[in-house]
N, C-alpha and C positions, 0 to 999 in steps of 0.2 A: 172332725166335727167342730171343734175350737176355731180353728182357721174359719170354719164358714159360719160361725158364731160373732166372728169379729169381725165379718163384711157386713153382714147384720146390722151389725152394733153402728158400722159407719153409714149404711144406706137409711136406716131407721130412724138413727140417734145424731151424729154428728154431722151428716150435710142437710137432712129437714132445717137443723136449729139454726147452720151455718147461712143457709136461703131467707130464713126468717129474718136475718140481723135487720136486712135491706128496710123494711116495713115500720121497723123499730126505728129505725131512724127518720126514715120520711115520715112516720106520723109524729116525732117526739114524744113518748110514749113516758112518761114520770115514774110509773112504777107497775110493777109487772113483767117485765121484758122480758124477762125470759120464759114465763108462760106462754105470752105474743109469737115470740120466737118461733118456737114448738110451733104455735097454733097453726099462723102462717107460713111456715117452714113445710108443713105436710099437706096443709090448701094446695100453694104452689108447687110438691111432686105430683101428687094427685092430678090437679090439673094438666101439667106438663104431660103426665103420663097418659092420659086421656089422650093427648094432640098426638103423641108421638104414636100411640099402639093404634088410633087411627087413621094417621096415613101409612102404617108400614100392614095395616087391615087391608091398603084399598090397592097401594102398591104392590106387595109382595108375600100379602098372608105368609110369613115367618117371623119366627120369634126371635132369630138372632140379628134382625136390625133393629130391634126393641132393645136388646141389650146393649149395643154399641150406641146408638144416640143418644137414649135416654140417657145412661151410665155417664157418656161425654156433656150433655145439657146439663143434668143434673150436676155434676161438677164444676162446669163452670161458672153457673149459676151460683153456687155458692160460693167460690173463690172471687168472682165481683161481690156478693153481697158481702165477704167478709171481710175485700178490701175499704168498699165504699162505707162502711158501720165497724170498723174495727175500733174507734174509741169507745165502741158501746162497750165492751167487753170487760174492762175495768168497772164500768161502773155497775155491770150485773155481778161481778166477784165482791166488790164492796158492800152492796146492797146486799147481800147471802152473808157478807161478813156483819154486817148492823142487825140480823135478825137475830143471826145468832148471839150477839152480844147482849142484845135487847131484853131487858129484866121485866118477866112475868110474874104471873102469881099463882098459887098451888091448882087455884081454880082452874086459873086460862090454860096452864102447864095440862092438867089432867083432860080436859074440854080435847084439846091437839092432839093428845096422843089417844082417847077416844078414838077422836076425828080421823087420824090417819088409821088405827086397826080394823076400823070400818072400811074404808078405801083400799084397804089392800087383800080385805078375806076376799073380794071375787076374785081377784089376781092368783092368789094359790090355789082360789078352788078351780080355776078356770086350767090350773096345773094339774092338781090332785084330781078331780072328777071329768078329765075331757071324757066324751064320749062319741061313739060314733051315731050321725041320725039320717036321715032321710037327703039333708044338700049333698052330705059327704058320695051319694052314689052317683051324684051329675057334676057339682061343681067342683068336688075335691080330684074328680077321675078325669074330668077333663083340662083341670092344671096340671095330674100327673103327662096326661095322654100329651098337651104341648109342649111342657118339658120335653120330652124324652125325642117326642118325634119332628120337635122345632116348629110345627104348621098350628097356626091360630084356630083353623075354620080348617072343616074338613075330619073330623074326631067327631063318635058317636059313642059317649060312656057307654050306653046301657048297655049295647050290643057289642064294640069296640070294633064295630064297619065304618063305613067313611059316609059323608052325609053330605049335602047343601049348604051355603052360609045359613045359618039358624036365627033369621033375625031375629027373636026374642032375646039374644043373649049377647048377639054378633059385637053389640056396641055399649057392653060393660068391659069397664077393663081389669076387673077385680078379679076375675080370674087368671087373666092373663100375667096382672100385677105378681100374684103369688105363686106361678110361673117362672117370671122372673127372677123374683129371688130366690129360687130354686136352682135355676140357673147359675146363676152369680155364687152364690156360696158352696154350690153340692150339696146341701140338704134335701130331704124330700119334703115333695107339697105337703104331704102330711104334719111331719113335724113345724114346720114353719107355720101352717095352718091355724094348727091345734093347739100349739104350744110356744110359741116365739114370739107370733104376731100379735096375739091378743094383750100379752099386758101392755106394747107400744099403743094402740089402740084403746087400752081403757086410761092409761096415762094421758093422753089426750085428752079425752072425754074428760077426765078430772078438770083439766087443767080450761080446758070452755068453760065447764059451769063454776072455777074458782074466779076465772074474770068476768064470768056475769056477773059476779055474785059482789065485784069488787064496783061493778057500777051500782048494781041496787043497794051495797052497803056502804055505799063510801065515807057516809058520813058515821056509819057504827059498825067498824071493824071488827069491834070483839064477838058479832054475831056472825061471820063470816066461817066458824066451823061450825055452827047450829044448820047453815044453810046447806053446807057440804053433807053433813050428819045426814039430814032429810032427805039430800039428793042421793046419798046411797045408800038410803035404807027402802027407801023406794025401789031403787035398780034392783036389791037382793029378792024382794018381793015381786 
């Protein structure tokens, strides 16, 4: 489980951010970048993975050339973005190095750490209270169902018979996505599901509405955990 924890970590974590560098530098992005990174890091798997699991949908309905192009795209992808943007990279370690340097006050100190125990109670609760509901019998059974049996189309949860292309579903890839890294690591869909993928996916979400938040505050940053505060006090309700 560790080992397939740490493919995770790199499919998830470290070639999204590595694809993102690219973006950061064509746009010359001043501050923020590694939010950008993240953002556009998981834009462009996402999209990628759309293109790929659609034609290996029209050619060959299996799962295992999803795994080899994609896996091979996606690394390349990011080994260009990281060669073309690699001076970025000092200056996102520097810039993490100036905030932490950066002398607050008991107020803004207290406001941040608020701020973040707010951002992270869904994260644990989305640990401590997963449950099972009503997707878990269609969409979780038929990423276990193309794991195991490799065919995209052709799996019928309810029943576990073989079916028709299902256009209602045929052309999301978000099942097949989590599939995928089921494949690649040897976790089950389940766990991956329920428990791995969400906090990458709420980290995210954070991290869009901190750079919206960084356009609509640009000019008054210290209101910039008030904004975050609201945005997840809302989500928890």
């Amino acid at each position: 489980m560790l080992i397939g924890t740490l493919k995770l970590l790199i499919v998830l974590g470290v070639l999204p951010f590595l694809c993102g560098l690219w973006f950061v530098k064509k746009a010359e992005i001043s501050s923020g970048k590694i939010a950008t990174s993240f953002v556009s890091g998981y834009i462009t798997m996402f999209a990628l993975f759309q293109i790929v699991f659609t034609i290996a949908q029209v050619l060959t309905n299996q799962l295992a050339p999803i795994v080899l192009w994609f896996s091979v795209a996606l690394f390349v992808i990011a080994l260009c973005s990281l060669i073309y943007a690699r001076k970025e990279l000092p200056q996102m370690v520097h810039s993490i190095y100036g905030i932490c340097k950066e002398k607050k006050s008991f107020t803004t100190y207290t406001i941040w750490i608020i701020c973040i125990l707010l951002l992270a109670f869904p994260i644990v609760m989305s640990f401590l209270y997963q449950y099972a509901d009503g997707d878990d019998s269609y969409y979780l059974a038929l990423a276990t169902a193309i794991s195991k049996s490799g065919i995209l189309n052709g799996n019928l949860p309810y029943t576990g018979g073989t079916t028709a292309i299902d256009l209602r579903h045929a052309w999301a890839g978000g099942v097949s996505f989590t599939a995928y890294l089921s494949k690649i690591s040897g976790l089950h869909t389940a766990i991956i599901a329920h428990f791995l993928l969400p906090p990458f996916l709420f980290v995210i979400m954070y991290m869009i509405y901190w750079l919206i938040a960084k356009v609509l505050l640009k000019d008054k940053k210290k209101y910039i955990p008030f904004f975050m505060i609201i945005i997840v006090i809302m989500y928890i309700f």
